[in-house]
PyMOL Python script that loads the backbone (N, CA, C, O; Angstrom):
from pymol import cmd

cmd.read_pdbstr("""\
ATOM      1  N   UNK A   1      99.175  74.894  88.710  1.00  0.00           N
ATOM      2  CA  UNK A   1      98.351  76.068  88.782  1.00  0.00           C
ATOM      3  C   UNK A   1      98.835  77.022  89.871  1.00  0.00           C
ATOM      4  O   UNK A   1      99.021  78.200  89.566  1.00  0.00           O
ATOM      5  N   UNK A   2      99.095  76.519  91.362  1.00  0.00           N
ATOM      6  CA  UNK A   2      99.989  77.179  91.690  1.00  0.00           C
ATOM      7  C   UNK A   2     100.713  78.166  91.467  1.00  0.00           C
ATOM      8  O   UNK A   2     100.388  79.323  91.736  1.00  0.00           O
ATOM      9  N   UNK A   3     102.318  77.647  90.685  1.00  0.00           N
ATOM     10  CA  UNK A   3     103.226  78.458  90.047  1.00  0.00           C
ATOM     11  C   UNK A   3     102.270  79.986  89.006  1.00  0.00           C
ATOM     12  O   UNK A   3     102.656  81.154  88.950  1.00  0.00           O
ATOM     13  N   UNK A   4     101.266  79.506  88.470  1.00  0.00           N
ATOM     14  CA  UNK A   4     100.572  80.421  87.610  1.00  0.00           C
ATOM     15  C   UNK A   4     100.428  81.117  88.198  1.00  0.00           C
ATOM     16  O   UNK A   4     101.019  82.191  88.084  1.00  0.00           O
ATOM     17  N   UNK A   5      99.236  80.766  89.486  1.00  0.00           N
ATOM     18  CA  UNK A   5      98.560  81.680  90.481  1.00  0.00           C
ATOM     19  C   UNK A   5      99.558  83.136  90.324  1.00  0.00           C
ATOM     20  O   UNK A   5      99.512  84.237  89.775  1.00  0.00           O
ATOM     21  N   UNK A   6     100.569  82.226  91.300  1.00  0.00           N
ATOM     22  CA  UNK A   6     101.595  83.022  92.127  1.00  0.00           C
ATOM     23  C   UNK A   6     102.549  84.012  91.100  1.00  0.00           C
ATOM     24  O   UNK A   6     102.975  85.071  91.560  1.00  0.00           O
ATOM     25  N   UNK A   7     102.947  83.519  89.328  1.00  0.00           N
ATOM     26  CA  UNK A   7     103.318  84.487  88.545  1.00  0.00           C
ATOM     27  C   UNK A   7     102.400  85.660  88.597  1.00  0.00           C
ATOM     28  O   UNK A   7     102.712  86.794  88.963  1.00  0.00           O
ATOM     29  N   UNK A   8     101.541  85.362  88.296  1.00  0.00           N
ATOM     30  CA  UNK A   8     100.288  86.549  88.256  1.00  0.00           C
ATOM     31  C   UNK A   8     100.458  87.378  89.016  1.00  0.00           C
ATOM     32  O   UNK A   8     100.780  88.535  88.747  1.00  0.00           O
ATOM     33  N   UNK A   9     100.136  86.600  90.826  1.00  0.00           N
ATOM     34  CA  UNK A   9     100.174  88.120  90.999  1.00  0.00           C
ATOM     35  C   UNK A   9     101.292  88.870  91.367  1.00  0.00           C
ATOM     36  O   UNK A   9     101.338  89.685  92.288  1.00  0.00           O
ATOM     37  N   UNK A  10     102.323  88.512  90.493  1.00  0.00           N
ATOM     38  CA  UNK A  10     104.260  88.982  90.682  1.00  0.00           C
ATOM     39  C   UNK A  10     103.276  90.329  89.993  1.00  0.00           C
ATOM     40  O   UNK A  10     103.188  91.469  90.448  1.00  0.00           O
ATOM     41  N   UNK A  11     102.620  89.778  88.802  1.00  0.00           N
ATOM     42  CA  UNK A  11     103.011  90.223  87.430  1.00  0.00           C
ATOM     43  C   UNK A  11     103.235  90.291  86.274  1.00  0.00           C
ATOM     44  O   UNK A  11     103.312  91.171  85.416  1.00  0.00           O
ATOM     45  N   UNK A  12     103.385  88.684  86.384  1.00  0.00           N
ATOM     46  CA  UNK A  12     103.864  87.946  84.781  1.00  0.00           C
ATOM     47  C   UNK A  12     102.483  87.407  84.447  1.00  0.00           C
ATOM     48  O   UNK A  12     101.537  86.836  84.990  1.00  0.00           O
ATOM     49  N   UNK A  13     102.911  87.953  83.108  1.00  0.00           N
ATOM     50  CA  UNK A  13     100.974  86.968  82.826  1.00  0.00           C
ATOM     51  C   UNK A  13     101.537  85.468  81.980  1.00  0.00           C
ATOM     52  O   UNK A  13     102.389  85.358  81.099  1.00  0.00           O
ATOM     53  N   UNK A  14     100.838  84.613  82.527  1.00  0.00           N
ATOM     54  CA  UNK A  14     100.696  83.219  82.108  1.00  0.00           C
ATOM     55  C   UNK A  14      99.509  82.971  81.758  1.00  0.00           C
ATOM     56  O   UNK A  14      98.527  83.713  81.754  1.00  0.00           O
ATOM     57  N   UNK A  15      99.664  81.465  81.340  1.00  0.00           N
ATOM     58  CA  UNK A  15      98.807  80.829  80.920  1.00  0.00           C
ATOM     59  C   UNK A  15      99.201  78.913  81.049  1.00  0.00           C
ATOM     60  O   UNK A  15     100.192  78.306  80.643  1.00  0.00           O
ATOM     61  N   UNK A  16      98.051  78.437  81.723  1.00  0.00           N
ATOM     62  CA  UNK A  16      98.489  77.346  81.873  1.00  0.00           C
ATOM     63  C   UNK A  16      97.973  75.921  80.912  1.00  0.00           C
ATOM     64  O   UNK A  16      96.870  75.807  80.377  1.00  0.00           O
ATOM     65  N   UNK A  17      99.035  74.964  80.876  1.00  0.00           N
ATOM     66  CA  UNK A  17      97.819  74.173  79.620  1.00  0.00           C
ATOM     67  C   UNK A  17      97.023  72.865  81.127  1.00  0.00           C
ATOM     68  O   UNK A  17      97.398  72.866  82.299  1.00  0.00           O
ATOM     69  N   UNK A  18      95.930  71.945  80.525  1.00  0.00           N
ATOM     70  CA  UNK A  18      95.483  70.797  81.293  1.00  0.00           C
ATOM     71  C   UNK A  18      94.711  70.443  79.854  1.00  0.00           C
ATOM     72  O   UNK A  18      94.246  70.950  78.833  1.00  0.00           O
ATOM     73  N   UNK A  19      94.995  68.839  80.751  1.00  0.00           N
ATOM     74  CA  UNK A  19      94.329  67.888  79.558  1.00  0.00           C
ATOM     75  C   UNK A  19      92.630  68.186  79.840  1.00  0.00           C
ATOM     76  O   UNK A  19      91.966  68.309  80.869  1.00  0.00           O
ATOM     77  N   UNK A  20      92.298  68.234  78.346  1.00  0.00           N
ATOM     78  CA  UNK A  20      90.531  68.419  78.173  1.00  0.00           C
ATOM     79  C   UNK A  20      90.027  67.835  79.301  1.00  0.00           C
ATOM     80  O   UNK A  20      89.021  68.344  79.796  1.00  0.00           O
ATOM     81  N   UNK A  21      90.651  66.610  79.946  1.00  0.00           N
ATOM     82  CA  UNK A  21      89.668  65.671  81.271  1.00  0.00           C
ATOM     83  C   UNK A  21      89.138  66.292  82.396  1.00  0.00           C
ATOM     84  O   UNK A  21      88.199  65.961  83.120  1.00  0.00           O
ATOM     85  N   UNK A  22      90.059  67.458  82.432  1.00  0.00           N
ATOM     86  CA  UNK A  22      90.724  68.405  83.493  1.00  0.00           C
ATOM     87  C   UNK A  22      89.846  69.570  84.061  1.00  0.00           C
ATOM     88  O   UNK A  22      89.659  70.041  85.183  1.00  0.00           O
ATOM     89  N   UNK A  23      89.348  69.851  82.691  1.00  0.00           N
ATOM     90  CA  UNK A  23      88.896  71.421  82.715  1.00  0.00           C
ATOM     91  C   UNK A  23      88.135  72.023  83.578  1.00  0.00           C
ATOM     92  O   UNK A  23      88.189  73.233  83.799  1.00  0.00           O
ATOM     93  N   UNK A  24      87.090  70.935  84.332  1.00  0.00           N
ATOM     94  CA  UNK A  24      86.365  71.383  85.540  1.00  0.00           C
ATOM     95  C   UNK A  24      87.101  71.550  86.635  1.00  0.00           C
ATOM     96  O   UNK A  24      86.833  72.419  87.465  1.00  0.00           O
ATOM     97  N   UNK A  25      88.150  70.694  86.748  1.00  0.00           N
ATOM     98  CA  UNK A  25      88.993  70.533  88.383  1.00  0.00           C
ATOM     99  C   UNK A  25      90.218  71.588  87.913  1.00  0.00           C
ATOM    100  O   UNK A  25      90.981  72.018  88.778  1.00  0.00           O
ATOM    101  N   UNK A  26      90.333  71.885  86.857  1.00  0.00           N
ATOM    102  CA  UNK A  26      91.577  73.111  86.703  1.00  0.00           C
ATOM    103  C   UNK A  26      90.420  74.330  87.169  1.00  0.00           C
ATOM    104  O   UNK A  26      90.706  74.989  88.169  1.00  0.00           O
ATOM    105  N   UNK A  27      89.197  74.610  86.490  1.00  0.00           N
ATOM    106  CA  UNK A  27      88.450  75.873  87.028  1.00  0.00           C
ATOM    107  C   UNK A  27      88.357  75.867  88.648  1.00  0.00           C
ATOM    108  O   UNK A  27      88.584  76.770  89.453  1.00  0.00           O
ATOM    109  N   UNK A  28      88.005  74.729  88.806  1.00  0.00           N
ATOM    110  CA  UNK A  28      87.474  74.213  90.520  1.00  0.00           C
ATOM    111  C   UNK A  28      88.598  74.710  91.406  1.00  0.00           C
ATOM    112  O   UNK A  28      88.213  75.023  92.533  1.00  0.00           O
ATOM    113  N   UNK A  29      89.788  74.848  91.193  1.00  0.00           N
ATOM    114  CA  UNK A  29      91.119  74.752  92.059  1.00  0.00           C
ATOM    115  C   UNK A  29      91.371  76.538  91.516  1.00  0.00           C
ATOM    116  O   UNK A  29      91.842  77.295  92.366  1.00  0.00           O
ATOM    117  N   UNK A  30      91.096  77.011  90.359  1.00  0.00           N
ATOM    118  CA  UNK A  30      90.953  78.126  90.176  1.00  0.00           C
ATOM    119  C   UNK A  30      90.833  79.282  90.598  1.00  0.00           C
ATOM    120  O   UNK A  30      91.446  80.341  90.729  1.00  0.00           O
ATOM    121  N   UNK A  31      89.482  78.600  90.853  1.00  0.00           N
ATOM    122  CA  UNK A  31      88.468  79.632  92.335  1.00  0.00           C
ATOM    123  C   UNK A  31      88.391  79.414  93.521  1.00  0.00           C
ATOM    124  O   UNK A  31      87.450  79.917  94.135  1.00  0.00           O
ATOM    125  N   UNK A  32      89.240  78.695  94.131  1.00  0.00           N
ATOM    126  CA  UNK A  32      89.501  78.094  95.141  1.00  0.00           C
ATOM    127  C   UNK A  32      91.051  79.162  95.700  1.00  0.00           C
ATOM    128  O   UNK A  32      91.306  79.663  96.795  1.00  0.00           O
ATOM    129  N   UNK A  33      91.858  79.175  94.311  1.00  0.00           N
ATOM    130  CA  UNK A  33      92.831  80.077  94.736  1.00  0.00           C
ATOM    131  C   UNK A  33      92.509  81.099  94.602  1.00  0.00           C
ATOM    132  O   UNK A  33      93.476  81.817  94.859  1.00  0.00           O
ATOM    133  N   UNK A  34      91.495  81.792  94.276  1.00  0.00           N
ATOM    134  CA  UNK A  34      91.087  82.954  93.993  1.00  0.00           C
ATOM    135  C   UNK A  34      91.580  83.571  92.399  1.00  0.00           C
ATOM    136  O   UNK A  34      91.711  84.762  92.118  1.00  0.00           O
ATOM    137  N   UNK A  35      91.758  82.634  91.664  1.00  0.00           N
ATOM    138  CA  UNK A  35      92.933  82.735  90.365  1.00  0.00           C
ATOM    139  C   UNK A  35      91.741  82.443  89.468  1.00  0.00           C
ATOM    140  O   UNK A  35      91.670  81.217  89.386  1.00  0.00           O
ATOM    141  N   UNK A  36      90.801  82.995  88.780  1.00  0.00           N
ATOM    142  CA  UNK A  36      90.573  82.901  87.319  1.00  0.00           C
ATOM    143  C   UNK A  36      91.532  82.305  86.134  1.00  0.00           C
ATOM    144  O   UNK A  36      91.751  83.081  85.204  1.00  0.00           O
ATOM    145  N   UNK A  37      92.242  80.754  86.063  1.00  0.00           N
ATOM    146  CA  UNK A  37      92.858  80.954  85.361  1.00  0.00           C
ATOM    147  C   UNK A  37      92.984  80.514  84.015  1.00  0.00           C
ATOM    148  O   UNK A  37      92.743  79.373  83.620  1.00  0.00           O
ATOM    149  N   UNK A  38      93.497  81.777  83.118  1.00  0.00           N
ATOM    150  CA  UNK A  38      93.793  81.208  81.619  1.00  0.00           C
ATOM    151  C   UNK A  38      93.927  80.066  81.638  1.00  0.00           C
ATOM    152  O   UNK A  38      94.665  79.595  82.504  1.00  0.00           O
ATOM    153  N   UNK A  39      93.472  79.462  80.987  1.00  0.00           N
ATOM    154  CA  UNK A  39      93.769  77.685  80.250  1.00  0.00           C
ATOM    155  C   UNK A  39      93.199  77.127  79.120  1.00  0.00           C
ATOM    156  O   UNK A  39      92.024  76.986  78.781  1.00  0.00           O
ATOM    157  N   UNK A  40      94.471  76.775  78.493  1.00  0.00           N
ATOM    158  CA  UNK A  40      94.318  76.247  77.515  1.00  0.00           C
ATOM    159  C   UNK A  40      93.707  74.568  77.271  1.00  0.00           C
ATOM    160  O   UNK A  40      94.365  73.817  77.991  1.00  0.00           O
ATOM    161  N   UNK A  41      93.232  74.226  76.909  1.00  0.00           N
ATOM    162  CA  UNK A  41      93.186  72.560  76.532  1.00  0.00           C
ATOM    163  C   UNK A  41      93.687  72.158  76.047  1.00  0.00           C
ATOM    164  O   UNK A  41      93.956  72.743  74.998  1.00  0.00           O
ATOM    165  N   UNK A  42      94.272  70.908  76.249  1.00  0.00           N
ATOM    166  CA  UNK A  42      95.130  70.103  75.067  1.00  0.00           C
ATOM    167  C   UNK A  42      93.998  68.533  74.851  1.00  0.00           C
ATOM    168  O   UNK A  42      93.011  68.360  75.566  1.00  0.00           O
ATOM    169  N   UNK A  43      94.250  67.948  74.191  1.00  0.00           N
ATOM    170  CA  UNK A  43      93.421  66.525  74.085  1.00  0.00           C
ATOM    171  C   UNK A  43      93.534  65.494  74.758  1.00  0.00           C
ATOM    172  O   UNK A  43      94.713  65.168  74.623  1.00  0.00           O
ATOM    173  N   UNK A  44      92.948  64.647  75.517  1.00  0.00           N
ATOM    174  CA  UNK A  44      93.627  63.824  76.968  1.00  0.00           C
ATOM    175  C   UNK A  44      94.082  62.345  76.230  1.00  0.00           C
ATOM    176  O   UNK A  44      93.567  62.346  75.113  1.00  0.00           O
ATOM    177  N   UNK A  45      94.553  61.583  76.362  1.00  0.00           N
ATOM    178  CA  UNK A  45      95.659  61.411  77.503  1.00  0.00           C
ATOM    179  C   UNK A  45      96.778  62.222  77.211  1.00  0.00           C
ATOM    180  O   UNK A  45      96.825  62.701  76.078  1.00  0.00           O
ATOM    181  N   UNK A  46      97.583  62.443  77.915  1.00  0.00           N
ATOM    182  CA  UNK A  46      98.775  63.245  77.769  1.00  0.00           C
ATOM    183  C   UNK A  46      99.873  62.760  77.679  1.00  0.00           C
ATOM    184  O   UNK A  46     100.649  63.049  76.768  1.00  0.00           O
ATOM    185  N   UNK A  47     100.213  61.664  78.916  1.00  0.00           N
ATOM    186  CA  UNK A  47     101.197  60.742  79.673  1.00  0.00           C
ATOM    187  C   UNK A  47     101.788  59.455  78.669  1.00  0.00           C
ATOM    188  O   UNK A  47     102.921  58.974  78.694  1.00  0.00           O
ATOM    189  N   UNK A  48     100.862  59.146  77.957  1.00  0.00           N
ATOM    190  CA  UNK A  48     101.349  58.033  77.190  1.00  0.00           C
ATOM    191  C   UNK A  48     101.783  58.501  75.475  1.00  0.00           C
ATOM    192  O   UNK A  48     101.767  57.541  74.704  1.00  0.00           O
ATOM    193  N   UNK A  49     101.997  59.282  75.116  1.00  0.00           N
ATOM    194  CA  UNK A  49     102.346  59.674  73.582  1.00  0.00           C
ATOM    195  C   UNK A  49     103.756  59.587  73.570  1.00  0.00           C
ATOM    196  O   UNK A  49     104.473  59.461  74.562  1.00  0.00           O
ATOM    197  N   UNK A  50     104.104  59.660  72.415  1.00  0.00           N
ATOM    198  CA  UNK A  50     105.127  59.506  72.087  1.00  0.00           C
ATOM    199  C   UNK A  50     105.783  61.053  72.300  1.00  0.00           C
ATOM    200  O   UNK A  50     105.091  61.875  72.901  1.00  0.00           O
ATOM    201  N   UNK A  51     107.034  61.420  71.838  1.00  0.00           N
ATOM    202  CA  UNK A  51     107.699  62.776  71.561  1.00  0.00           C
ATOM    203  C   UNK A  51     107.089  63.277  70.298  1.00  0.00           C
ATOM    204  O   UNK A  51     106.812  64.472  70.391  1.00  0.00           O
ATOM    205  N   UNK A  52     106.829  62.815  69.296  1.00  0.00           N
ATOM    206  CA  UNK A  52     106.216  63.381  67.835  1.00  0.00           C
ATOM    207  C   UNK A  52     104.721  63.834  68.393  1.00  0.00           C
ATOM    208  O   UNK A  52     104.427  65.027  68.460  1.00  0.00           O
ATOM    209  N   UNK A  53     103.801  62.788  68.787  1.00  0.00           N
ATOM    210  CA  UNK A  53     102.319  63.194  69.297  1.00  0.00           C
ATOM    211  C   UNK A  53     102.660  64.543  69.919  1.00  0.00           C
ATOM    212  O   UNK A  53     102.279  65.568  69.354  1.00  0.00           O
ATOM    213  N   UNK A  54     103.186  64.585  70.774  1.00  0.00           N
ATOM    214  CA  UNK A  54     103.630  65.737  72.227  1.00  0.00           C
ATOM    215  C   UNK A  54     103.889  66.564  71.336  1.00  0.00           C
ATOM    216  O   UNK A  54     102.970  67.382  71.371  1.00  0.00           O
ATOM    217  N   UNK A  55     104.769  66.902  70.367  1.00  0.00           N
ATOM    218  CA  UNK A  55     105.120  68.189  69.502  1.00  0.00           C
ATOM    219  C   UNK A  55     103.816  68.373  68.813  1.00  0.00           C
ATOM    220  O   UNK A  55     103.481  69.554  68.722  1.00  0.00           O
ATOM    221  N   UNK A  56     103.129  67.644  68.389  1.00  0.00           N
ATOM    222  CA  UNK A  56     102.221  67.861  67.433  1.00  0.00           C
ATOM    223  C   UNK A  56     100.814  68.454  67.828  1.00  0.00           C
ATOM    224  O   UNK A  56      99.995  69.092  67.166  1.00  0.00           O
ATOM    225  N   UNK A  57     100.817  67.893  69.538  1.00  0.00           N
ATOM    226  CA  UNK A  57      99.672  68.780  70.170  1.00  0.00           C
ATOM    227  C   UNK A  57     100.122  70.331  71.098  1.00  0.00           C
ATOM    228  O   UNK A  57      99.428  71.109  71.752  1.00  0.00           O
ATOM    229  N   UNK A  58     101.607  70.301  70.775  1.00  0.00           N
ATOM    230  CA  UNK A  58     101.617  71.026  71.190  1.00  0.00           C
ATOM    231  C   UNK A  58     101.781  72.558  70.086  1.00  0.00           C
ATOM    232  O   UNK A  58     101.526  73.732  70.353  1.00  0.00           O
ATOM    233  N   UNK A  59     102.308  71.923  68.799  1.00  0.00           N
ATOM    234  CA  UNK A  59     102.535  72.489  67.609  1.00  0.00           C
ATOM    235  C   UNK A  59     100.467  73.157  67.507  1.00  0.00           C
ATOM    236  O   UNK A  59     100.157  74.252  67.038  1.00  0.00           O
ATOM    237  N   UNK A  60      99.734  72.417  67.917  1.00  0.00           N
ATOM    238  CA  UNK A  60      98.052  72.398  68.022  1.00  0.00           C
ATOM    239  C   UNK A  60      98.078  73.565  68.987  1.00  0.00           C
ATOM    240  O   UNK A  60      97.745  74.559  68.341  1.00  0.00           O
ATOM    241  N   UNK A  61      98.260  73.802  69.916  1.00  0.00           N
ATOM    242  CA  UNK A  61      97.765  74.699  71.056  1.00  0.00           C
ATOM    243  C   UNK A  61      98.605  75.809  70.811  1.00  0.00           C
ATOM    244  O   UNK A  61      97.930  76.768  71.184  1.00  0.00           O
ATOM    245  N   UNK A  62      99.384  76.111  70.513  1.00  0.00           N
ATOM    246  CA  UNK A  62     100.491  77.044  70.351  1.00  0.00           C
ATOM    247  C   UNK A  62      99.718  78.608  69.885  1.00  0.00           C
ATOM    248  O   UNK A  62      99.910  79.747  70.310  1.00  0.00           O
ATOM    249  N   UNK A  63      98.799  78.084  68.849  1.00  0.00           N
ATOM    250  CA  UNK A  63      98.147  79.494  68.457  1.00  0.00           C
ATOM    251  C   UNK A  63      97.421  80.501  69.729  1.00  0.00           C
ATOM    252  O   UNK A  63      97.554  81.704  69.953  1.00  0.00           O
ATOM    253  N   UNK A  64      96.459  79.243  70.557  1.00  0.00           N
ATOM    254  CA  UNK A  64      95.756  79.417  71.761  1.00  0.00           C
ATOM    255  C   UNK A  64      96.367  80.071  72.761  1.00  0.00           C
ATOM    256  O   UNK A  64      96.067  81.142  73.289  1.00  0.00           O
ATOM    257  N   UNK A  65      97.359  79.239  72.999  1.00  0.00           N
ATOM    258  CA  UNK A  65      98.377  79.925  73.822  1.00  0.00           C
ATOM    259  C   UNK A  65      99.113  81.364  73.928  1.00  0.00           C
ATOM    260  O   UNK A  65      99.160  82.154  74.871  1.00  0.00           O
ATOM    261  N   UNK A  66      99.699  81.429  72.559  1.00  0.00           N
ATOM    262  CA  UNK A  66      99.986  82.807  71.989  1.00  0.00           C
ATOM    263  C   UNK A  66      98.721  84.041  72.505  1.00  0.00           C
ATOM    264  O   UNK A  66      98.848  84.945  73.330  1.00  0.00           O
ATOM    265  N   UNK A  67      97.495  83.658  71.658  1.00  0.00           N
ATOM    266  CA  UNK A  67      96.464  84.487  71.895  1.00  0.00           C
ATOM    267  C   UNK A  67      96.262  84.834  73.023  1.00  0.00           C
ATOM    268  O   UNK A  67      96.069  86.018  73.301  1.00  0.00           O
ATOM    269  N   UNK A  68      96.263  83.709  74.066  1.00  0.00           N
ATOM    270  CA  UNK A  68      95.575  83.844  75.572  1.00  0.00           C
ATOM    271  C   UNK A  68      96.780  84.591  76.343  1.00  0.00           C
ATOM    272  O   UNK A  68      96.804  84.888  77.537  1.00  0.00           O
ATOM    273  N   UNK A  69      97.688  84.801  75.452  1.00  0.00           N
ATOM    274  CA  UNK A  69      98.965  85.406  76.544  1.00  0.00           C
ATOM    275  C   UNK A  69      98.663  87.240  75.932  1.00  0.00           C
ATOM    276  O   UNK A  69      98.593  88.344  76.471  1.00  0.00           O
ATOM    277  N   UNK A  70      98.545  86.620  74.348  1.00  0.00           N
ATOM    278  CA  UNK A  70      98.497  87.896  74.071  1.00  0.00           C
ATOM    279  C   UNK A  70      97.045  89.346  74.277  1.00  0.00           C
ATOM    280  O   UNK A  70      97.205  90.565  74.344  1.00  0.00           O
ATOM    281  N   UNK A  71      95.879  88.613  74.320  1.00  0.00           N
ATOM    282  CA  UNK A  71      95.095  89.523  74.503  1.00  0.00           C
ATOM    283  C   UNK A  71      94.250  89.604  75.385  1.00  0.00           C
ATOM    284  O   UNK A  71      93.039  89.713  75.196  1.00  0.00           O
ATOM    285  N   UNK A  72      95.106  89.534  76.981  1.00  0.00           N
ATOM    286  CA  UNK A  72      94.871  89.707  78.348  1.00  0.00           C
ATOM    287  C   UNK A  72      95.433  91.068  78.293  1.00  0.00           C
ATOM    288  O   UNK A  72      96.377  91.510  77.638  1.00  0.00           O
ATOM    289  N   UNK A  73      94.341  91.838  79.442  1.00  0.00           N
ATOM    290  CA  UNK A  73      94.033  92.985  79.159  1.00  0.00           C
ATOM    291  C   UNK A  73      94.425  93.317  80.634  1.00  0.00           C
ATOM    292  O   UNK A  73      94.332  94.471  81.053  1.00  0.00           O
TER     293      UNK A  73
END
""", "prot")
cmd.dss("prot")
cmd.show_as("cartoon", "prot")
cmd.util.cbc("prot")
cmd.orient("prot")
């Protein structure tokens, strides 16, 4: 989140993903950096899938992602 933060305020708009487990302590660290940040969800666990699972959730979020990059204003 960090790295996000810090694209932002270059300039670059991002968007970051965290596993669904996440979503309170990704907001929590958020506002802590002063960073509102885009995020996407993915489905938890993350760490243990295979390479096919991993494409396939990520083949899943891809639309989200797109959107959240694309219609930041």
């Amino acid at each position: 989140m960090h790295d996000i933060a810090d694209l932002e305020r270059r300039g670059v708009v991002g968007v970051f993903l965290a596993s669904e487990a996440f979503a309170e302590a990704a907001r929590v660290q958020g506002a802590a950096l002063g960073f509102p940040a885009p995020c996407v969800l993915v489905p938890h666990p993350v760490q243990d899938r295979t390479d096919a699972e991993l494409r396939a959730v990520a083949e899943q979020a891809y639309p989200a992602v797109l959107a959240t990059l694309t219609t930041r204003g």
